[in-house]
C-alpha positions as CSV (number, residue, x, y, z in Angstrom):
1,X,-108.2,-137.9,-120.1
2,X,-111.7,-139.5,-120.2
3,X,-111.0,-140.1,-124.2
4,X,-108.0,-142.1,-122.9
5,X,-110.0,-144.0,-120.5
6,X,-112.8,-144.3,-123.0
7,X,-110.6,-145.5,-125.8
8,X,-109.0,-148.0,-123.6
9,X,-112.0,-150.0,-122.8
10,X,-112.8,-150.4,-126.2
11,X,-111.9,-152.8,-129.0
12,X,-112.5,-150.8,-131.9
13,X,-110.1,-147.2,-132.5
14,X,-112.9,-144.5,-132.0
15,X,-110.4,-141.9,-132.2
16,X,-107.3,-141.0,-134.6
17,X,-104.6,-143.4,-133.4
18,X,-102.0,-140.6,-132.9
19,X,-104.2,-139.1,-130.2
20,X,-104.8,-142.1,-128.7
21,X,-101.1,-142.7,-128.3
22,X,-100.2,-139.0,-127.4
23,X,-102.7,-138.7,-124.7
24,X,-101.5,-142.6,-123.5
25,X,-97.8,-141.4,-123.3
26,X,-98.8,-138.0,-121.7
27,X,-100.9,-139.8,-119.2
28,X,-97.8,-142.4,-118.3
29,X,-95.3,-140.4,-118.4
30,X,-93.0,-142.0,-121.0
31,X,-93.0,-143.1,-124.2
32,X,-95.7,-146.0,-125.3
33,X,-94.6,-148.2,-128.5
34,X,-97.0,-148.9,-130.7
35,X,-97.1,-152.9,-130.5
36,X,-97.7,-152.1,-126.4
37,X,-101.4,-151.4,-127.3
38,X,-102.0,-155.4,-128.4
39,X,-101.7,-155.5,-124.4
40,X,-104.2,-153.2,-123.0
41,X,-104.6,-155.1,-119.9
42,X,-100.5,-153.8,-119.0
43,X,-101.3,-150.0,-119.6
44,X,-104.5,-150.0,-118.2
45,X,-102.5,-151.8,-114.8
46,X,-99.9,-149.1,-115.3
47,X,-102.2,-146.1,-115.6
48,X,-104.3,-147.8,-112.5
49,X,-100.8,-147.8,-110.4
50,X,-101.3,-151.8,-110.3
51,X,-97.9,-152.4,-112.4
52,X,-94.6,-150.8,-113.1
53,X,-93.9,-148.9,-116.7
54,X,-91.9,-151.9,-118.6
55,X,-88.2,-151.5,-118.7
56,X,-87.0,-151.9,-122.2
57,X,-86.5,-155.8,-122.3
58,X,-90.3,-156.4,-121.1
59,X,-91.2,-154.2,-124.4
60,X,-89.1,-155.8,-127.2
61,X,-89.9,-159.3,-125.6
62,X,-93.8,-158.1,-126.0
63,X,-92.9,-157.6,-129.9
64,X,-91.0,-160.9,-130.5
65,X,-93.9,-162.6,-128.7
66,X,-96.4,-160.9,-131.5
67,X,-93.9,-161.5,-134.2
68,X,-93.9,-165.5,-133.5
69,X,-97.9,-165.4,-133.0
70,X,-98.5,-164.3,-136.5
């Protein structure tokens, strides 16, 4: 858990990605997409108990919103 926490306030990946993402959805509870990590600020609210998980239409609006951005 304190990788997770660690991980999360960084910019930079300091550990494989797939750990990162395993020990993300372990610590939520559910599954975590990969284009959810541009948003750290949402699962660092959701891991704090400050937001709800997203429901399926928050996630795939998250991914259009990248898509147009690039």
């Amino acid at each position: 858990m304190m990788l997770l926490f660690f991980q999360l306030s960084q910019e930079r990946l300091c550990l494989p990605f797939e750990l990162f993402q395993k020990a993300v959805e372990q610590a939520l509870g559910r599954p975590v997409w990969t284009h959810e990590f541009a948003y750290p600020d949402l699962l660092w609210g959701e891991l704090q108990g400050l937001r709800k998980a997203p429901d399926l239409g928050e996630i795939l609006s998250r991914l259009f919103t990248i898509k147009r951005n690039t």
